[in-house]
ZATORDREN-167778 format. One record per atom (N, C-alpha, C, O): residue number from 1; residue in three letters; atom name; y, x negated, z. Coordinates in nm, 2 decimals, m for minus. Last residue first. Example, Ala and Ser with C-alpha at 12.3 -4.5 7.8 and 13.67 -1.06 7.14 Angstrom:
BEGIN
ATOM;num;residu;atome;Y;X;Z
ATOM;2;Ser;N;m0.22;m1.28;0.71
ATOM;2;Ser;CA;m0.11;m1.37;0.71
ATOM;2;Ser;C;0.00;m1.29;0.79
ATOM;2;Ser;O;0.11;m1.34;0.80
ATOM;1;Ala;N;m0.57;m1.32;0.78
ATOM;1;Ala;CA;m0.45;m1.23;0.78
ATOM;1;Ala;C;m0.33;m1.32;0.78
ATOM;1;Ala;O;m0.33;m1.42;0.85
This chain:
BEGIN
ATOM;num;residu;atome;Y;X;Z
ATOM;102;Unk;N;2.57;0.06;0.60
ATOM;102;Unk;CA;2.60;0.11;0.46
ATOM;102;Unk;C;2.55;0.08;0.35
ATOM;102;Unk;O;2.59;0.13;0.25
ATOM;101;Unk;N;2.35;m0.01;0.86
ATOM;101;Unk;CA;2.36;0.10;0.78
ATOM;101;Unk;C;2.38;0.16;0.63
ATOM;101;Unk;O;2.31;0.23;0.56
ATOM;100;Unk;N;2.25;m0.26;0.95
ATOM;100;Unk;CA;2.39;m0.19;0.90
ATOM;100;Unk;C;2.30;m0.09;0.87
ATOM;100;Unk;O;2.18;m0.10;0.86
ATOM;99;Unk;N;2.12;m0.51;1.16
ATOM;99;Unk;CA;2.08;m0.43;1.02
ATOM;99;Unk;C;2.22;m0.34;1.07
ATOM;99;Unk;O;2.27;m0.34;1.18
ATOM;98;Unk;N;2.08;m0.86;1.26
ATOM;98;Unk;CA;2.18;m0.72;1.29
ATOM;98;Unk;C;2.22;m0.63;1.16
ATOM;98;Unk;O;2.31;m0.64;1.08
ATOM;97;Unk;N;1.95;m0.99;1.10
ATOM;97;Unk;CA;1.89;m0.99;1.26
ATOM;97;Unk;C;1.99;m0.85;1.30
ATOM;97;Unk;O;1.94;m0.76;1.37
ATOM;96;Unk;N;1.95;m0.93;0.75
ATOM;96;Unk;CA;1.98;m0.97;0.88
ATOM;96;Unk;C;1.97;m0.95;0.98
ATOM;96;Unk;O;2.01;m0.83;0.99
ATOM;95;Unk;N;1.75;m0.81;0.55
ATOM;95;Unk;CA;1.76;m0.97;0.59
ATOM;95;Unk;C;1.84;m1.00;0.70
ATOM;95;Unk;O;1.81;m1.10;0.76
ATOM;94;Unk;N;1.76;m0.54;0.57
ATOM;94;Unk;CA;1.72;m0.58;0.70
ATOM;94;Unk;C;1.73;m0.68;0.69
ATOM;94;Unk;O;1.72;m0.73;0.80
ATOM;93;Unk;N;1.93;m0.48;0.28
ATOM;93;Unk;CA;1.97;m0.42;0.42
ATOM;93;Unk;C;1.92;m0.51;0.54
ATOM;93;Unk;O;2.00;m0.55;0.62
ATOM;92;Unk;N;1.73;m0.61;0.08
ATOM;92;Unk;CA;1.88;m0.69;0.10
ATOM;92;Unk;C;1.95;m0.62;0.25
ATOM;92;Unk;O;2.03;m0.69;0.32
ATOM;91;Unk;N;1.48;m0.44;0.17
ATOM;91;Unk;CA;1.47;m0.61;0.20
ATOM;91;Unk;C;1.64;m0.65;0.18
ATOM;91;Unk;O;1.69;m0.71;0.27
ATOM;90;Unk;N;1.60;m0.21;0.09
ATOM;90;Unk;CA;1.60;m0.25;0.24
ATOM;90;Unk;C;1.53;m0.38;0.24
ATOM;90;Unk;O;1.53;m0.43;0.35
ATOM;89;Unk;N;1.61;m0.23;m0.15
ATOM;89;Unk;CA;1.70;m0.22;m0.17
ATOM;89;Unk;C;1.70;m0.23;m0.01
ATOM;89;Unk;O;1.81;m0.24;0.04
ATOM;88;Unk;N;1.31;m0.28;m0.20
ATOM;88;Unk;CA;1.43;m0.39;m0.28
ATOM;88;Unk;C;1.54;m0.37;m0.18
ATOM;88;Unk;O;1.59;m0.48;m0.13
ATOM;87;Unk;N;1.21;m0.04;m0.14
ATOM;87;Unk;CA;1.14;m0.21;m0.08
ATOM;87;Unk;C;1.31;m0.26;m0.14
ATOM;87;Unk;O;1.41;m0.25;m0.08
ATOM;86;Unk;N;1.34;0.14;m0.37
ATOM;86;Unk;CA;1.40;0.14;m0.19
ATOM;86;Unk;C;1.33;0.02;m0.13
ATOM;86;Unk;O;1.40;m0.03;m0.05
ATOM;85;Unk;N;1.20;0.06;m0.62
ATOM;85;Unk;CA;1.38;0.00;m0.57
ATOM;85;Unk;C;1.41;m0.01;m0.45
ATOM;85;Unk;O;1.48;m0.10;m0.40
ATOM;84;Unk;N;0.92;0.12;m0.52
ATOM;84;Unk;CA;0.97;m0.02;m0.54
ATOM;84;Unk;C;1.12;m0.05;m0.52
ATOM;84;Unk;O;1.17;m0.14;m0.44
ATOM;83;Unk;N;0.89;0.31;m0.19
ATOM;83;Unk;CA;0.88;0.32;m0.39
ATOM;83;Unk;C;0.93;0.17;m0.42
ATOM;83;Unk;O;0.97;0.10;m0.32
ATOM;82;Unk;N;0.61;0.25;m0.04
ATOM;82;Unk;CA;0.72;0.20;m0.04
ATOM;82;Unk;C;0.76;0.23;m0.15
ATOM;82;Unk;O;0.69;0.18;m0.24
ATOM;81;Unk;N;0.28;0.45;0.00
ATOM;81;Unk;CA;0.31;0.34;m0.05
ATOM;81;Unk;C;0.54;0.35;m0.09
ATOM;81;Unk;O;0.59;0.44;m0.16
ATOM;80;Unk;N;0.31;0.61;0.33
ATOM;80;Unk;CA;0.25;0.65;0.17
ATOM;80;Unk;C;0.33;0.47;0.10
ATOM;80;Unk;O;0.42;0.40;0.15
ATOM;79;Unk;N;0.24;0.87;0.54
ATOM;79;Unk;CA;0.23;0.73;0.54
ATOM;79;Unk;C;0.21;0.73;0.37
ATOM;79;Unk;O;0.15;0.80;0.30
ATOM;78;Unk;N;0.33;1.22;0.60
ATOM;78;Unk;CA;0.24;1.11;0.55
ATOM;78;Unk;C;0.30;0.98;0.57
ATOM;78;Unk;O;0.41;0.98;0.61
ATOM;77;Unk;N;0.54;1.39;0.65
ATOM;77;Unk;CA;0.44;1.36;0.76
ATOM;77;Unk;C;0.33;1.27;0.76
ATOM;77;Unk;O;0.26;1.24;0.85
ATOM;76;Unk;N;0.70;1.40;0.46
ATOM;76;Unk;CA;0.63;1.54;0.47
ATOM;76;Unk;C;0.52;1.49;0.56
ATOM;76;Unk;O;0.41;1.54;0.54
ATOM;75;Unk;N;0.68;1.05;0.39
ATOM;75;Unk;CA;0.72;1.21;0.35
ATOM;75;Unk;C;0.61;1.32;0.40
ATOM;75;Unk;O;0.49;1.32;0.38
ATOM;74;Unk;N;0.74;0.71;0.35
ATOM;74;Unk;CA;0.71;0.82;0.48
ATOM;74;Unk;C;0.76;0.96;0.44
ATOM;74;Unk;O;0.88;0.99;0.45
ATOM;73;Unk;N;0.66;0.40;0.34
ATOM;73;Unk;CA;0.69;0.53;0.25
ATOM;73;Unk;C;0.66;0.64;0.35
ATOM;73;Unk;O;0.55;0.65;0.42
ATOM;72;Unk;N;0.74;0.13;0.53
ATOM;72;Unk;CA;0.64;0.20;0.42
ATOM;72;Unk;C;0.71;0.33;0.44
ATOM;72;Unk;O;0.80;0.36;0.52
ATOM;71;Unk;N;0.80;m0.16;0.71
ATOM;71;Unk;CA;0.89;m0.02;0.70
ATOM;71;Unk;C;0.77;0.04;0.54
ATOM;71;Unk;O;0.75;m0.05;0.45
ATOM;70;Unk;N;0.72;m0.34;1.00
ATOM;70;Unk;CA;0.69;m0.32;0.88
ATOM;70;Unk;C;0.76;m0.16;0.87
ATOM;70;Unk;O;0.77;m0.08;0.96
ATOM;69;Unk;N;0.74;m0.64;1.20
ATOM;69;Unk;CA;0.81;m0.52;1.16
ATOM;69;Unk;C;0.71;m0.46;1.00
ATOM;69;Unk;O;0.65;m0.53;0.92
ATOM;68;Unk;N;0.62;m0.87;1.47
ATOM;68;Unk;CA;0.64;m0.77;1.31
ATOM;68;Unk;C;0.68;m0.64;1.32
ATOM;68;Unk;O;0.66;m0.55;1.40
ATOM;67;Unk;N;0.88;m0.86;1.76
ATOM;67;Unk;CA;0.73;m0.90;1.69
ATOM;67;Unk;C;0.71;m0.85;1.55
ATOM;67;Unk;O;0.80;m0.77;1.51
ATOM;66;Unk;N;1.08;m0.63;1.82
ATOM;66;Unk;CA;1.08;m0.73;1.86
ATOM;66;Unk;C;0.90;m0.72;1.76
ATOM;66;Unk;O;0.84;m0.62;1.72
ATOM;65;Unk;N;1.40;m0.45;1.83
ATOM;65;Unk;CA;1.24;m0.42;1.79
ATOM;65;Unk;C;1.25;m0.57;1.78
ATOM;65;Unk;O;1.35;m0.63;1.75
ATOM;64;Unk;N;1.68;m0.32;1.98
ATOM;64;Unk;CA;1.58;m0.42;1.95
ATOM;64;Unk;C;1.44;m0.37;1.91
ATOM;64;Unk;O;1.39;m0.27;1.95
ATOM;63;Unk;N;1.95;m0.11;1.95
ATOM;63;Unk;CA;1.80;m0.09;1.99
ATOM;63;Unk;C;1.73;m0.23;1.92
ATOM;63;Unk;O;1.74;m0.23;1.80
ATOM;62;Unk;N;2.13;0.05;1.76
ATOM;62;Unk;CA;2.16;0.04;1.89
ATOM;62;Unk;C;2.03;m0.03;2.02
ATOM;62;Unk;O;2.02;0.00;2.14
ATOM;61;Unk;N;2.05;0.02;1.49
ATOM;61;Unk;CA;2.12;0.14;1.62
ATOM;61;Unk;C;2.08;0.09;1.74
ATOM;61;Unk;O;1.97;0.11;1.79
ATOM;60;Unk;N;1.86;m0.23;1.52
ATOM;60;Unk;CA;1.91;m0.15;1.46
ATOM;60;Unk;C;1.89;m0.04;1.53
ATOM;60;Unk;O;1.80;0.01;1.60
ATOM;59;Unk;N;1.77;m0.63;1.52
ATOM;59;Unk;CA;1.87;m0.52;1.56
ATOM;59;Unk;C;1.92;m0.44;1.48
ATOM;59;Unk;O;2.00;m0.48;1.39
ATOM;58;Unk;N;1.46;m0.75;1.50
ATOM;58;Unk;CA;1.61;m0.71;1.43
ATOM;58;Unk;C;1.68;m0.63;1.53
ATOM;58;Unk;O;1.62;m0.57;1.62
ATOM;57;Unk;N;1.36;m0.93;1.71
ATOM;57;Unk;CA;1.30;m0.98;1.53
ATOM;57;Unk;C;1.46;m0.82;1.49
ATOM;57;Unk;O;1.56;m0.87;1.43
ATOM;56;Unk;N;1.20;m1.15;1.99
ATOM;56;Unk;CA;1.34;m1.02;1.91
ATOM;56;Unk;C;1.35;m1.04;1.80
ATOM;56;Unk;O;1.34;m1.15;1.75
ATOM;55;Unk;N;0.91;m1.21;2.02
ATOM;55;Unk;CA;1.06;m1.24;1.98
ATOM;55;Unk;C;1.11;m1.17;1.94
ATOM;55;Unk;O;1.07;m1.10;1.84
ATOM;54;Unk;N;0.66;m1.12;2.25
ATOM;54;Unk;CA;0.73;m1.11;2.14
ATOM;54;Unk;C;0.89;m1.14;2.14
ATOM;54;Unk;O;0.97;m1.11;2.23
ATOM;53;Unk;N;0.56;m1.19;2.53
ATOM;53;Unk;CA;0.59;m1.29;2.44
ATOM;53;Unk;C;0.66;m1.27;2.28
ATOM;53;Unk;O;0.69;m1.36;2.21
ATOM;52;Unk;N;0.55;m0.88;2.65
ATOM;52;Unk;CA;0.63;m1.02;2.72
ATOM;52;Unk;C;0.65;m1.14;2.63
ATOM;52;Unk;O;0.76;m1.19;2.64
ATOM;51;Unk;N;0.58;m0.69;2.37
ATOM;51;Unk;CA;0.52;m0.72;2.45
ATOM;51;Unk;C;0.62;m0.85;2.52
ATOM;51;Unk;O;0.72;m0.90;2.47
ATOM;50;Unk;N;0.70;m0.35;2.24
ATOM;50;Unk;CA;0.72;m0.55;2.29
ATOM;50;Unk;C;0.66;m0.59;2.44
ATOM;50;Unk;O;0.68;m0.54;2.55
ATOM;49;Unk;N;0.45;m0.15;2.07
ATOM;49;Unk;CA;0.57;m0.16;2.19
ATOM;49;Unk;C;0.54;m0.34;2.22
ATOM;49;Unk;O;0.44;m0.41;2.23
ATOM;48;Unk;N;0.53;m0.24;1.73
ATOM;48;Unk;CA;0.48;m0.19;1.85
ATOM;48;Unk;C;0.52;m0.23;1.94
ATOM;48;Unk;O;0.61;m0.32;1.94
ATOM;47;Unk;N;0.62;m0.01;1.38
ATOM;47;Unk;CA;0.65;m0.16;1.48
ATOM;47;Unk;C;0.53;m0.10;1.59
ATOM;47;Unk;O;0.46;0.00;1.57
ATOM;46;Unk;N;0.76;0.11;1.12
ATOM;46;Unk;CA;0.61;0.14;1.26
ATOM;46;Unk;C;0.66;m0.04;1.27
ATOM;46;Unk;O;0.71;m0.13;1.21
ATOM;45;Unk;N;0.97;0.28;0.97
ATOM;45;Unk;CA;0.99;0.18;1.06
ATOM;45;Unk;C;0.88;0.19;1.13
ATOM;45;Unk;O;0.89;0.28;1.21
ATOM;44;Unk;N;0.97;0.46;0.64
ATOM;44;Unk;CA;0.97;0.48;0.81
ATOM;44;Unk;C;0.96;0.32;0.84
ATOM;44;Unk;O;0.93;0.24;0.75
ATOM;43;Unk;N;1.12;0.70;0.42
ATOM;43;Unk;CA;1.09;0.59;0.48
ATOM;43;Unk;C;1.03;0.60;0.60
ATOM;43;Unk;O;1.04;0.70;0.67
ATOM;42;Unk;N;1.30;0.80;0.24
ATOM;42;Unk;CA;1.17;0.84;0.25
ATOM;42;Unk;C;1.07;0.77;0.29
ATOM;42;Unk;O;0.96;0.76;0.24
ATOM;41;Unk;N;1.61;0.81;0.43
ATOM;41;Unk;CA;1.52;0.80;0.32
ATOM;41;Unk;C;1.40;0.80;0.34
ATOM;41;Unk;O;1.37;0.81;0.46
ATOM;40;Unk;N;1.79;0.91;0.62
ATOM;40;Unk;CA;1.87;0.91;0.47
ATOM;40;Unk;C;1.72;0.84;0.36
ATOM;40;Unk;O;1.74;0.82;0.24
ATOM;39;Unk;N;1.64;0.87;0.88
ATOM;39;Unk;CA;1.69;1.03;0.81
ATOM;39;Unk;C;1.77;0.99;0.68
ATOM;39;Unk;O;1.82;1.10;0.64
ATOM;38;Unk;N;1.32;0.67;0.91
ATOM;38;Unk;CA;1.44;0.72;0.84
ATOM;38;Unk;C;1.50;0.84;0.81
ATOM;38;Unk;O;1.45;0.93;0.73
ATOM;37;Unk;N;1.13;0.75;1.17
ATOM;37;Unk;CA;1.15;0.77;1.04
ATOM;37;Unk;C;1.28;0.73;1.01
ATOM;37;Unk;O;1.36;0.77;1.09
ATOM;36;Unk;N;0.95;0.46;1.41
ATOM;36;Unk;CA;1.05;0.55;1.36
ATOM;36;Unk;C;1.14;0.61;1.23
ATOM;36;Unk;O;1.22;0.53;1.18
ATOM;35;Unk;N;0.65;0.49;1.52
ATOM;35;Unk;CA;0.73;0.54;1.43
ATOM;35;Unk;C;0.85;0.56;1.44
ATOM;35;Unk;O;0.89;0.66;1.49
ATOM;34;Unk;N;0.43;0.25;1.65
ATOM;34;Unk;CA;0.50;0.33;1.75
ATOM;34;Unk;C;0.61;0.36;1.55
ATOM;34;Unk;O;0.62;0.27;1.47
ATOM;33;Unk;N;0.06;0.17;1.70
ATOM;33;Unk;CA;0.18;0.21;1.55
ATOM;33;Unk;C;0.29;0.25;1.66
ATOM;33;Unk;O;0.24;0.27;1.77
ATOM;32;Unk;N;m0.10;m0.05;1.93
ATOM;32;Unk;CA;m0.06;0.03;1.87
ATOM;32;Unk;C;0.06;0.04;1.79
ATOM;32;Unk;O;0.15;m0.04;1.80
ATOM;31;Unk;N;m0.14;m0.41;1.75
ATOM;31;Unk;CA;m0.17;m0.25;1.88
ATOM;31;Unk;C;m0.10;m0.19;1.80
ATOM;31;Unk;O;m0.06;m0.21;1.68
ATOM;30;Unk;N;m0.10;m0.57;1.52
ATOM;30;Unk;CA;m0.18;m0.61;1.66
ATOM;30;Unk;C;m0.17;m0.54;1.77
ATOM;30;Unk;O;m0.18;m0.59;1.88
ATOM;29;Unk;N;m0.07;m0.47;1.28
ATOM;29;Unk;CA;0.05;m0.53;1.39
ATOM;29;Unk;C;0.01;m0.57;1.49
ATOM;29;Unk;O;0.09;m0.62;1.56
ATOM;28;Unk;N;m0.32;m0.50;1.19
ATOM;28;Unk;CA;m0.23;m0.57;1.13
ATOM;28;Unk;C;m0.10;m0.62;1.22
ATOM;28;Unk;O;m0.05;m0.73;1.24
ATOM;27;Unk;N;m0.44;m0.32;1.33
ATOM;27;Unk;CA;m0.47;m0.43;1.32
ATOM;27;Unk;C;m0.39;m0.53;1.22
ATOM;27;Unk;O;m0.43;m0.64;1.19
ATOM;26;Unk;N;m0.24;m0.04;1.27
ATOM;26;Unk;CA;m0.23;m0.06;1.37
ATOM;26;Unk;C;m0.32;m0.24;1.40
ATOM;26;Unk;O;m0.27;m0.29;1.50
ATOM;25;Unk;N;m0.34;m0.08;0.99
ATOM;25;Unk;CA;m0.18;m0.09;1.02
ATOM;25;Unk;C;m0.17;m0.11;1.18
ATOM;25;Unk;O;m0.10;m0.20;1.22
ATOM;24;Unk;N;m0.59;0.02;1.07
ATOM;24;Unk;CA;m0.59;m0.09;0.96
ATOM;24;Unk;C;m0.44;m0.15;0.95
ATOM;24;Unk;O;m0.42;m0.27;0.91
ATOM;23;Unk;N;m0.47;0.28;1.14
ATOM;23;Unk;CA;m0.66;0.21;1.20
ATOM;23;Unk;C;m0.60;0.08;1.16
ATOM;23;Unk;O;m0.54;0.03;1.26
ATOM;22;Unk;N;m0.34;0.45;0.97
ATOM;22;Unk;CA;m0.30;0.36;1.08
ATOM;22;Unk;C;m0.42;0.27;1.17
ATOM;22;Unk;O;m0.39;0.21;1.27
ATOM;21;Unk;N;m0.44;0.29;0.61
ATOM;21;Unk;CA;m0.46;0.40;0.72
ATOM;21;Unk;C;m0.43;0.37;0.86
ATOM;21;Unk;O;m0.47;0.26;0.90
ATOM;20;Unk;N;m0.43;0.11;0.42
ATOM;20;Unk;CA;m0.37;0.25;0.40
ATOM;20;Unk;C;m0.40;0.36;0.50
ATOM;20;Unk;O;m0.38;0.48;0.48
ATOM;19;Unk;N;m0.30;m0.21;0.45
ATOM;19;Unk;CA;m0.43;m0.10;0.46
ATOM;19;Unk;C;m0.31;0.04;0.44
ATOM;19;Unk;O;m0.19;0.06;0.45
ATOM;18;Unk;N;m0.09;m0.39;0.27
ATOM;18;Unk;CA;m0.12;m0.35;0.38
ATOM;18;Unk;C;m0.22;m0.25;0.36
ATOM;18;Unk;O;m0.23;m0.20;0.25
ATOM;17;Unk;N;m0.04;m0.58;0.02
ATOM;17;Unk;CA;m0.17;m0.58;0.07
ATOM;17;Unk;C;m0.17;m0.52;0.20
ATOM;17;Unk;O;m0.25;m0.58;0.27
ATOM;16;Unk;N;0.16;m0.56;m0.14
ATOM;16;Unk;CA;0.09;m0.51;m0.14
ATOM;16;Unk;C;m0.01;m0.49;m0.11
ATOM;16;Unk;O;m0.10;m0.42;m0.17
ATOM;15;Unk;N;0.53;m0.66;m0.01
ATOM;15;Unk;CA;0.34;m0.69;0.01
ATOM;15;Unk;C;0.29;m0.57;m0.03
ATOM;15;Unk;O;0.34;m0.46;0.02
ATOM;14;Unk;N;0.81;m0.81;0.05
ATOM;14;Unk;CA;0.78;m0.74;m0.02
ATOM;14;Unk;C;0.59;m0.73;m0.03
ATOM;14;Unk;O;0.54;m0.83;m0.08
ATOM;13;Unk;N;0.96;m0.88;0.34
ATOM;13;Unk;CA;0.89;m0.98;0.22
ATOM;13;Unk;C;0.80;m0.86;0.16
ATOM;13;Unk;O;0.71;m0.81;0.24
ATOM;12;Unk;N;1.28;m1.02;0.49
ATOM;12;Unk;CA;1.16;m0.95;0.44
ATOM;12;Unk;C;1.09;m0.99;0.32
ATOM;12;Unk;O;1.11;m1.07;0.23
ATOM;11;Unk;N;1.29;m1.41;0.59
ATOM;11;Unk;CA;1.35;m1.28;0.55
ATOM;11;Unk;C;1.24;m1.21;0.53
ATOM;11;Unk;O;1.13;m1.25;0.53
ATOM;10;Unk;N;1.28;m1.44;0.99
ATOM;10;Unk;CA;1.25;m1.44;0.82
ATOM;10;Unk;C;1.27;m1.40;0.76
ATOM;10;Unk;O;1.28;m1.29;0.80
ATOM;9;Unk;N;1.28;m1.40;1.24
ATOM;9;Unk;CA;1.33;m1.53;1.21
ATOM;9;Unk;C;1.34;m1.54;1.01
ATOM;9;Unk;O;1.39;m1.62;0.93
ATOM;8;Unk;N;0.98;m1.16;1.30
ATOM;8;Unk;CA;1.12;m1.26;1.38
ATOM;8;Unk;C;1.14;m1.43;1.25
ATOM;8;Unk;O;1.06;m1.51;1.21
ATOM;7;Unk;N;0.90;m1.03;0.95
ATOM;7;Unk;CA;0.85;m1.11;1.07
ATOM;7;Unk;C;0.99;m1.21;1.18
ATOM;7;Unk;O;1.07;m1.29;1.14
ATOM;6;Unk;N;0.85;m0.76;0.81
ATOM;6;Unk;CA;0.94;m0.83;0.86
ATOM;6;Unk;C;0.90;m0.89;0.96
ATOM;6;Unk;O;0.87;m0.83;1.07
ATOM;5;Unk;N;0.75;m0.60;0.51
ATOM;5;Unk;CA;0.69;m0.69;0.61
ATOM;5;Unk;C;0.82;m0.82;0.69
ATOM;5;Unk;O;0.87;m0.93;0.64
ATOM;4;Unk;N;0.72;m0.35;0.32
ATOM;4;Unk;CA;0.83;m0.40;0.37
ATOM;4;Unk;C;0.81;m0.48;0.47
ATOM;4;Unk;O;0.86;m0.43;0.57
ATOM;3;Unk;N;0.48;m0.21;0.09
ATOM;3;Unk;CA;0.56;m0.19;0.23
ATOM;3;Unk;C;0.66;m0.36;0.21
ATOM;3;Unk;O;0.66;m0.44;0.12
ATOM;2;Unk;N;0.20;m0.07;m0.12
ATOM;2;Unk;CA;0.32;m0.14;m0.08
ATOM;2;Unk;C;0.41;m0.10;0.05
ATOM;2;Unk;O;0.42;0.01;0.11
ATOM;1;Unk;N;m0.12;m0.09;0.00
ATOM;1;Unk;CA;0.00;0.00;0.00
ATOM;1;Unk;C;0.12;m0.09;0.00
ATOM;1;Unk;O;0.15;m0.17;0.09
């Protein structure tokens, strides 16, 4: 499934090799999925809860997410592959430690 792979310290990185089911997403981030959707796109943010040795990896609204990040395609309650322009166009939004909005 394409997606949006954000690691502390790095830029995003465009991948088509995430599993397509949270079983296989949740082994990838190493525990549990925790969601948060995008309200201006068809998106979402799964991360998990920070642990004592995870590094603070972005700041957005108002809120740290710490250890990998990963943002995939999110509609009508599904998990779904990243469209290509929106990966593009939130790898130039999250390259920095302090993400915007505009």
């Amino acid at each position: 499934m394409r997606a949006l792979i954000i690691d502390p310290g790095k830029a995003p990185e465009i991948t088509t090799q995430l599993p397509n089911d949270e079983q296989g997403i949740a082994r990838w981030l190493g525990g549990p999925v925790r969601m948060q959707p995008f309200g201006q796109h068809p998106a979402a943010l799964l991360y998990t809860a920070p642990a004592g040795q995870d590094v603070p990896n972005r700041h957005y609204i108002d809120r740290w997410y710490y250890g990998r990040l990963i943002i995939v395609g999110y509609k009508s309650c599904r998990l779904m592959p990243l469209p290509e322009d929106l990966a593009a166009q939130m790898a130039r939004q999250w390259a920095d430690v302090e993400v915007t909005t505009k």
